[in-house]
C-alpha positions as CSV (number, residue, x, y, z in Angstrom):
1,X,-0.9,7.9,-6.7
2,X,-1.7,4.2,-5.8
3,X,-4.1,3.4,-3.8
4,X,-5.0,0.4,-1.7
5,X,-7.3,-1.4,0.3
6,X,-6.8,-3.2,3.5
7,X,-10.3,-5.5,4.7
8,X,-9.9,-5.7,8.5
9,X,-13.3,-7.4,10.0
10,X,-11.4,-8.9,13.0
11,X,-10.8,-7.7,16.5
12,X,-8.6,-5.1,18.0
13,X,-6.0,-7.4,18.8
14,X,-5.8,-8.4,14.6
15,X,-6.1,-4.3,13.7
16,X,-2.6,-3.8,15.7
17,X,-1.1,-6.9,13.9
18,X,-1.9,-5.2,10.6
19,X,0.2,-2.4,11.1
20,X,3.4,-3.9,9.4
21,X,1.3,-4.2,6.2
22,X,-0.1,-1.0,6.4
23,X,3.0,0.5,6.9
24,X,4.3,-1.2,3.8
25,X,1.0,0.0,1.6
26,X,1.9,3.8,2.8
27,X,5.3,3.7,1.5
28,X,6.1,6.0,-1.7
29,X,3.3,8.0,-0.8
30,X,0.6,5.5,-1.8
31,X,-3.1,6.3,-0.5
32,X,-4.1,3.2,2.3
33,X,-7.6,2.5,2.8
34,X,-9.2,0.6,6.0
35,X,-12.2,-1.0,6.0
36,X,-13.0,-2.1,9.8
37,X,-16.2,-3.1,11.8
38,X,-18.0,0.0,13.1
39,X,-17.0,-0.7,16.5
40,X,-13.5,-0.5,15.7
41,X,-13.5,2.8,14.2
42,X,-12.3,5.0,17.1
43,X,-8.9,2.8,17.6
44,X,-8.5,2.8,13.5
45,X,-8.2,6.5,13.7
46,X,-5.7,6.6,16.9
47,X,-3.4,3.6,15.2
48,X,-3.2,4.9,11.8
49,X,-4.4,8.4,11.0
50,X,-2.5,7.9,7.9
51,X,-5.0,6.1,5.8
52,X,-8.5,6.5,5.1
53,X,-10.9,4.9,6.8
54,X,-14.7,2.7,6.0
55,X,-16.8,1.1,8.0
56,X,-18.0,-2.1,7.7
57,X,-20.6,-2.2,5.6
58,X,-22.6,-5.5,6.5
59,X,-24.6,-6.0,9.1
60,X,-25.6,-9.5,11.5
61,X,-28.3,-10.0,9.1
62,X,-26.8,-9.4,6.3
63,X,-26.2,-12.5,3.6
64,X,-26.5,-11.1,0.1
65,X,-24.0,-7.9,-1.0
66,X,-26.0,-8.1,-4.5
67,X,-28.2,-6.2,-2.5
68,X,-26.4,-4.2,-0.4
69,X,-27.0,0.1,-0.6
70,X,-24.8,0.6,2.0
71,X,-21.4,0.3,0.5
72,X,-18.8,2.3,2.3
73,X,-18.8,6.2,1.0
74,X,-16.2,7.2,-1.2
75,X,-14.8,4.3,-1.2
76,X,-14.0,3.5,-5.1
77,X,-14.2,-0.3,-6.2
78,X,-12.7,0.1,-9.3
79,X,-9.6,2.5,-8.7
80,X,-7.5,0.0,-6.5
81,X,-3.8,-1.5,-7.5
82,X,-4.9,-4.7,-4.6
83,X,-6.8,-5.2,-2.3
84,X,-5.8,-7.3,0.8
85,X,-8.6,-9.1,2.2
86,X,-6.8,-10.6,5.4
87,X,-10.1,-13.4,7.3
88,X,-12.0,-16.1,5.5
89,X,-15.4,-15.1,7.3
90,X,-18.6,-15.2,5.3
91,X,-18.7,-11.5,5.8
92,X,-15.1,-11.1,4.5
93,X,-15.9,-12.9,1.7
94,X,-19.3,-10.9,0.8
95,X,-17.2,-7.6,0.8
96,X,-14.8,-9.5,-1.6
97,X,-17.1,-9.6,-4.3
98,X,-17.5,-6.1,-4.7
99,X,-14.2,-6.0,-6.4
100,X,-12.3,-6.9,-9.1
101,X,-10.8,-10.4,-8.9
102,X,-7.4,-9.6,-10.5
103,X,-6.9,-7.3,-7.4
104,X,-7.8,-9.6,-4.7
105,X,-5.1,-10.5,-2.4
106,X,-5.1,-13.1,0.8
107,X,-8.8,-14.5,0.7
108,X,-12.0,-13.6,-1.6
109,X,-14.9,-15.2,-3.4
110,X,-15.2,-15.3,-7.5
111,X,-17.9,-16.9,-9.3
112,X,-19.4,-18.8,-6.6
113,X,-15.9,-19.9,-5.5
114,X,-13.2,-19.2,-2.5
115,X,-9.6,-18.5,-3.2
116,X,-6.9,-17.3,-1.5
117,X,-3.3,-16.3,-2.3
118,X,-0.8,-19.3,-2.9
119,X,1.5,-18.0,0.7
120,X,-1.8,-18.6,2.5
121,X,-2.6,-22.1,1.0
122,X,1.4,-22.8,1.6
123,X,1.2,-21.8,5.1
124,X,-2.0,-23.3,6.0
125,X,-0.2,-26.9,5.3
126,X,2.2,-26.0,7.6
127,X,1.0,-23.9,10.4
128,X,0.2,-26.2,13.2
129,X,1.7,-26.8,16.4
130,X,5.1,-25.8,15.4
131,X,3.5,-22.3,14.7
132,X,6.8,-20.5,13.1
133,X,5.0,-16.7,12.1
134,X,3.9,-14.1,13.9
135,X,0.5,-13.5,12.2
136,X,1.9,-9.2,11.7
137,X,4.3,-11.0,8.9
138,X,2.1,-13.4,7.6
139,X,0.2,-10.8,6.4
140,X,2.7,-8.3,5.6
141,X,4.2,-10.4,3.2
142,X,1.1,-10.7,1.2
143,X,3.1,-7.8,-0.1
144,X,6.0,-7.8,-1.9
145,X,9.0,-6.3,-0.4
146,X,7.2,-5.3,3.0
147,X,9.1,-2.6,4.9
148,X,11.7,-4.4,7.2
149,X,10.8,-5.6,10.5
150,X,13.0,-3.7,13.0
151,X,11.2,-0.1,11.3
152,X,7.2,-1.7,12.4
153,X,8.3,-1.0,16.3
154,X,10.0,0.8,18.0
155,X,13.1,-0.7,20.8
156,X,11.2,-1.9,23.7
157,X,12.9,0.6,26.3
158,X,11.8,1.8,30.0
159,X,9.7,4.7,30.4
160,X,10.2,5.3,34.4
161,X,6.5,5.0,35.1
162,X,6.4,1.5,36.7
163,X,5.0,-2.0,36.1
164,X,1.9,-2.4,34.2
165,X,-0.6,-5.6,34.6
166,X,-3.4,-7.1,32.6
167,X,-5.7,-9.3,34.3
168,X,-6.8,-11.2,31.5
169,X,-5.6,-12.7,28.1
170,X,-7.7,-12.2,25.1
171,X,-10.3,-15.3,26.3
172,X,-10.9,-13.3,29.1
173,X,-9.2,-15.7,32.1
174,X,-6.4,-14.7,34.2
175,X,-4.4,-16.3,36.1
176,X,-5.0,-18.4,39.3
177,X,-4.7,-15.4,42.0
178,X,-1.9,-16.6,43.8
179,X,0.1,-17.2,40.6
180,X,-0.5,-13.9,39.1
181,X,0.5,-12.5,42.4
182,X,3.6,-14.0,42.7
183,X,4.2,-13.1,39.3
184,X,4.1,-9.3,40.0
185,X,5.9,-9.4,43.2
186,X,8.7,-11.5,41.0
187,X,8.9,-9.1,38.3
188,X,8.6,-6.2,41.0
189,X,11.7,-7.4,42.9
190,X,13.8,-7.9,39.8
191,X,12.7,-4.5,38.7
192,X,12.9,-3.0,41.6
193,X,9.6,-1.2,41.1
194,X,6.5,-1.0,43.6
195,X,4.3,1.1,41.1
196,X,2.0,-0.8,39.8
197,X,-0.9,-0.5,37.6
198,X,-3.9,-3.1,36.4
199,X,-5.6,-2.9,34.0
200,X,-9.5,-4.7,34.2
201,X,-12.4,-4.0,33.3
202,X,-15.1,-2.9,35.9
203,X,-16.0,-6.9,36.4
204,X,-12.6,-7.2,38.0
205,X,-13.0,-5.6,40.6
206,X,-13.5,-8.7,42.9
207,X,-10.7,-9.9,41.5
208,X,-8.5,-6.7,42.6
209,X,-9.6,-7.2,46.1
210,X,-8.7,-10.7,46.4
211,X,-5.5,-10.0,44.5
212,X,-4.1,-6.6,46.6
213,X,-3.7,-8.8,50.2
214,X,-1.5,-11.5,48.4
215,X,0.7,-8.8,47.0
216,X,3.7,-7.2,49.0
217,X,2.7,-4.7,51.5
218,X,5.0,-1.9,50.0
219,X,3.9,-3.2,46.3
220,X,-0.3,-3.0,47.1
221,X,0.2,0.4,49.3
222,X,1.4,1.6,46.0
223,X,-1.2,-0.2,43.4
224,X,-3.4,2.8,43.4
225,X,-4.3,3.2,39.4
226,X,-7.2,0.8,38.7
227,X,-8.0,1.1,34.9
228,X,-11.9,0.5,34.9
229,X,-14.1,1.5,32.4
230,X,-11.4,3.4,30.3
231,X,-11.1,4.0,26.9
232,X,-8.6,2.2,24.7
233,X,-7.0,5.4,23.9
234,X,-6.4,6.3,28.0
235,X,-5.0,2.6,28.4
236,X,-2.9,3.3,25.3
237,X,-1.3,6.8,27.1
238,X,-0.5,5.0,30.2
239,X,0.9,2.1,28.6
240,X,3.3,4.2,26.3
241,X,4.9,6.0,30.3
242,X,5.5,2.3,31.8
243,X,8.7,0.3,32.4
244,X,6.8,-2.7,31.9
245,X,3.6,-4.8,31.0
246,X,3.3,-8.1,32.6
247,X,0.3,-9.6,30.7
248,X,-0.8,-12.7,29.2
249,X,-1.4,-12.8,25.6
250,X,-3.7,-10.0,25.2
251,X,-4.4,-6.9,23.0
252,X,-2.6,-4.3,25.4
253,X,0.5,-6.7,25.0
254,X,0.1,-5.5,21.6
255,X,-0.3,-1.6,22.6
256,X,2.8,-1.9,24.6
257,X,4.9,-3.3,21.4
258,X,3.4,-1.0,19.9
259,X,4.9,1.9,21.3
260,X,8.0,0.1,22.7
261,X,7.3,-0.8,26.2
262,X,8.8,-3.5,27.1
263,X,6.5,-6.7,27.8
264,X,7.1,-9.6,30.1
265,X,4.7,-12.1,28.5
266,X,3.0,-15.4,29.9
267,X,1.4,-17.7,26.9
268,X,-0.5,-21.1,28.1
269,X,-3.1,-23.0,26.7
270,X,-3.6,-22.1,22.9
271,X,-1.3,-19.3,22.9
272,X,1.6,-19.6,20.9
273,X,4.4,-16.7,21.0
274,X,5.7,-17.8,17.5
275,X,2.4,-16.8,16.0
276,X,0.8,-14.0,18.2
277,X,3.6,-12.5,20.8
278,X,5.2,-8.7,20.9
279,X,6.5,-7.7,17.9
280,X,9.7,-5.7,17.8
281,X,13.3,-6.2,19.9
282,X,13.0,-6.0,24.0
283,X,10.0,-8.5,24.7
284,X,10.1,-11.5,26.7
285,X,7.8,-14.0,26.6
286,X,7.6,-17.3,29.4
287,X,5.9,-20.1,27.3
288,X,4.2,-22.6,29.1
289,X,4.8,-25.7,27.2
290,X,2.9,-28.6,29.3
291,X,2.4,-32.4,28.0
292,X,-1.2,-31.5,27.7
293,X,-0.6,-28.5,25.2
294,X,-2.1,-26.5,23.1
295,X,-5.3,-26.7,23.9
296,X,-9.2,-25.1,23.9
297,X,-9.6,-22.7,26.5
298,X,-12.6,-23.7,28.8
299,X,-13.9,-22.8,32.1
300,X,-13.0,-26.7,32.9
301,X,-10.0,-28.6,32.6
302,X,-9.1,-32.2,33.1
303,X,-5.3,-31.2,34.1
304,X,-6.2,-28.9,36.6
305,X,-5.0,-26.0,34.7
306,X,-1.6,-26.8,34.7
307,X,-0.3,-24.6,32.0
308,X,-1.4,-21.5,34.0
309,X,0.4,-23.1,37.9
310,X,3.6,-23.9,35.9
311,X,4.0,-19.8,36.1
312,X,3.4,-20.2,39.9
313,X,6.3,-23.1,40.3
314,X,8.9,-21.5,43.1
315,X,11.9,-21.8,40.7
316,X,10.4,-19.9,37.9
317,X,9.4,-17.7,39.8
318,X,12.6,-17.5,41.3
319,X,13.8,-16.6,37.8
320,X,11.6,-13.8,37.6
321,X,12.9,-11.9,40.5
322,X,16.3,-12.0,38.7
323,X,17.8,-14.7,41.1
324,X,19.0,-17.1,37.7
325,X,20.8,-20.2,38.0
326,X,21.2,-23.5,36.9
327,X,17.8,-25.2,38.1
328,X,15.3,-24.5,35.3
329,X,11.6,-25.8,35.8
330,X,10.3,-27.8,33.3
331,X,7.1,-27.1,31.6
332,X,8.0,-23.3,30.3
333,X,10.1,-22.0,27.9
334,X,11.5,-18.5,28.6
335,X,12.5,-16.3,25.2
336,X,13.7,-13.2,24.3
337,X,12.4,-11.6,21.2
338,X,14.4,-10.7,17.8
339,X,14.1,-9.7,14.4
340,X,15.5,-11.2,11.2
341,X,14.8,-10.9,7.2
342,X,11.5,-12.6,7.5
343,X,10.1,-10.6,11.1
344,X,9.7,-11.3,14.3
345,X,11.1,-14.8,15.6
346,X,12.0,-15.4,19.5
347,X,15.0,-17.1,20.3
348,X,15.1,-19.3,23.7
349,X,17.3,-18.5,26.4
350,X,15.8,-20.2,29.5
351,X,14.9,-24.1,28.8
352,X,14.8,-25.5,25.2
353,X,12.1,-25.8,22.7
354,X,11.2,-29.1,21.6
355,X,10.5,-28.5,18.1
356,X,12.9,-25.7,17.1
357,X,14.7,-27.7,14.2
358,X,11.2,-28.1,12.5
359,X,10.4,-24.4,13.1
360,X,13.7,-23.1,12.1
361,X,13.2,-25.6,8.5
362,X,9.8,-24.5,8.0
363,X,11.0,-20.3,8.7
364,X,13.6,-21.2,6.1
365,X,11.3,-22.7,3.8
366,X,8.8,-19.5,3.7
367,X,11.4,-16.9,3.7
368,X,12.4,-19.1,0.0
369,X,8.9,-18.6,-0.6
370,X,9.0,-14.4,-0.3
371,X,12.7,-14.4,-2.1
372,X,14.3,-14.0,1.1
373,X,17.3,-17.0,0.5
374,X,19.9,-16.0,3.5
375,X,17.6,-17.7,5.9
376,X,16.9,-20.7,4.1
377,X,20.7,-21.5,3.4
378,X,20.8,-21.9,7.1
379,X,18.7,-24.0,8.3
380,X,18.0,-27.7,7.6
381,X,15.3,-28.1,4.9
382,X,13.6,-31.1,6.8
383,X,9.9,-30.6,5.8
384,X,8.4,-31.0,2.4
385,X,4.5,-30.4,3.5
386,X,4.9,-26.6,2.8
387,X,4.2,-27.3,-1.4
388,X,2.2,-29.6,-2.8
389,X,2.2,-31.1,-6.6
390,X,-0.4,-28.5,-8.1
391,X,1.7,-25.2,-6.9
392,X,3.7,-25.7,-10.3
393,X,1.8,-28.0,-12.2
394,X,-1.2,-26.3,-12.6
395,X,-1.3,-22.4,-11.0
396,X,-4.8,-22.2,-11.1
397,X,-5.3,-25.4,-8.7
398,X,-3.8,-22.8,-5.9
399,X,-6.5,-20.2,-6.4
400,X,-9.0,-22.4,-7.1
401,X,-8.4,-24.5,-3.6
402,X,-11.9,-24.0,-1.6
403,X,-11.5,-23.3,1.8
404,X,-13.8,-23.2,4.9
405,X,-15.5,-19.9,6.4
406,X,-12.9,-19.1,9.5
């Protein structure tokens, strides 16, 4: 039997974009092991009881593996067909060393030196504004053959247990209040729902109060299910009963694809849907898309936070309660998710996406790259940045490419 090993130090948001290349490693009965931070343990086991599971081994202070006597138990260093190393961290690269070098896959040290597979020094040319991944496939095709997309997920599909909110994306900010609440009495309308539940943490419950009074009356009567101070496990039960999760770009958003409940999406700032929304058929995402875009989420902002208002703008919201026409505001992109060869792409359907010939050419270029050609003969190949002279002059060049700590 083979065995592999996946190195997952990130957070839980990054352990549910792993699943497609997990999924892959378990196939033909292959043995999958997970090595995840300590905290991180509990949600490893509820995602994938399939494979076997290590905690991370380092600790804050640690700097030298040399030294290290806590090396995961059982976990054998020498009896792996790859390993799949998937951050550039210090720490990442420390648990790197302990194996092999002819195993290594995505990102490892040797000999003093940092490498990483030649799809990640390709992408990293390439992957900048016109983000055309979602980080799932990036990784999964660090594996040859991954299984196909539309078997990661399941369809995104009503579960008759009402609308579902997050209050916060994964830099912890929500919404202005009176956006987000005309959000959810938008989607409510067009859904015809008046269940709702919010998700928070105990901190929000300020928030709640200031939220429920600009909510319908029939909608906040009904928003009795407050999920403070649960575990991710309960969140992940309700989640899977809903018709719907209105969240920004968040780690439940995640959850929710993951057991197909469809997601109504709202990506501003940094967020990118190409690179980081729902994964599988039934998602929509609205993609704010501002002159001032992307940028560093901070408490501050010099254009008054206008990615997050263009949600709040009376014709989108308009849209949202299902009232569609031909006045489309500008500053958001509304898309519905699909699936092709490579994974996941999102194809618009309310207002156009500036740079979708360059994302299209680049998609086309990578799915070359993974010997996936029906894509590629379809598109325009308009960008030559993705290779550069030492991928075939000199192989070792690629490997031997240092790159910074992430």
């Amino acid at each position: 039997m083979k065995k592999y090993c996946v190195i997952q130090s990130g957070s839980l948001t990054d352990l549910l974009q792993t699943k497609r290349l997990i999924l892959s490693l378990c196939r033909k009965e292959a043995q999958v092991h997970l090595c995840v931070v300590p905290e991180l343990q509990d949600a490893a086991a509820f995602l994938y009881p399939e494979v076997e599971l290590h905690p991370f081994p380092f600790s804050k202070e640690f700097t030298n593996v040399a030294t290290s006597d806590s090396i995961p138990d059982h976990l054998d260093l020498d009896s792996f067909e790859a390993v799949y190393n998937l951050h550039g961290s210090s720490k990442n690269m420390m648990m790197s060393t302990l194996f092999s070098s002819d195993v290594m896959c995505g990102y490892w040290r040797h000999n003093g030196r940092e490498h990483r597979s030649p799809w990640l020094t390709c992408l990293s040319r390439v992957h900048g504004r016109q983000r055309f991944l979602n980080t799932m496939d990036i990784w999964a095709h660090l594996v040859p053959s991954p299984i196909p997309s539309h078997m990661v997920n399941p369809i995104a599909m009503r579960k008759g247990g009402g609308i579902g909110v997050v209050l916060r994306d994964v830099n912890g900010r929500a919404l202005p209040l009176c956006v987000l609440a005309g959000c959810i009495n938008a989607v409510c309308t067009a859904s015809r729902e008046t269940d709702v539940v919010l998700f928070g943490e105990k901190a929000d419950e300020q928030l709640v109060a200031e939220l429920l009074p600009l909510l319908k009356e029939k909608i906040a009567a009904k928003t009795v299910t407050r999920c403070f101070e649960t575990s991710f496990a309960e969140d992940f039960e309700i989640i899977s009963t809903l018709d719907m999760l209105v969240t920004p770009e968040s780690t439940l958003m995640h959850a929710a694809a993951h057991v197909g409940t469809p997601v109504n999406a709202f990506f501003h700032s940094s967020a990118w849907c190409m690179e980081n929304g729902p994964y599988g058929l039934g998602h929509r995402v609205w993609q704010a898309d501002t002159a001032c875009a992307p940028c560093i989420p901070k408490d501050d902002c010099a254009e008054n936070f206008a990615c997050m208002h263009v949600f709040g703008e009376e014709k989108l919201q308009r849209f949202l309660a299902g009232k569609i026409d031909d006045d489309y505001p500008q500053g958001v992109t509304g898309y519905v998710s699909m699936l092709d060869e490579v994974g996941v792409t999102y194809m618009p359907v309310f207002g156009t996406e500036e740079n979708a010939v360059e994302r299209l050419a680049l998609r086309g270029i990578a799915s070359e790259f993974v010997g996936i050609t029906k894509i590629s003969k379809t598109v325009p190949q308009g960008n030559n940045n993705f290779y550069a002279e030492q991928d075939w002059l000199m192989q070792s060049c690629v490997n031997d490419e240092e790159i910074d700590d992430e």
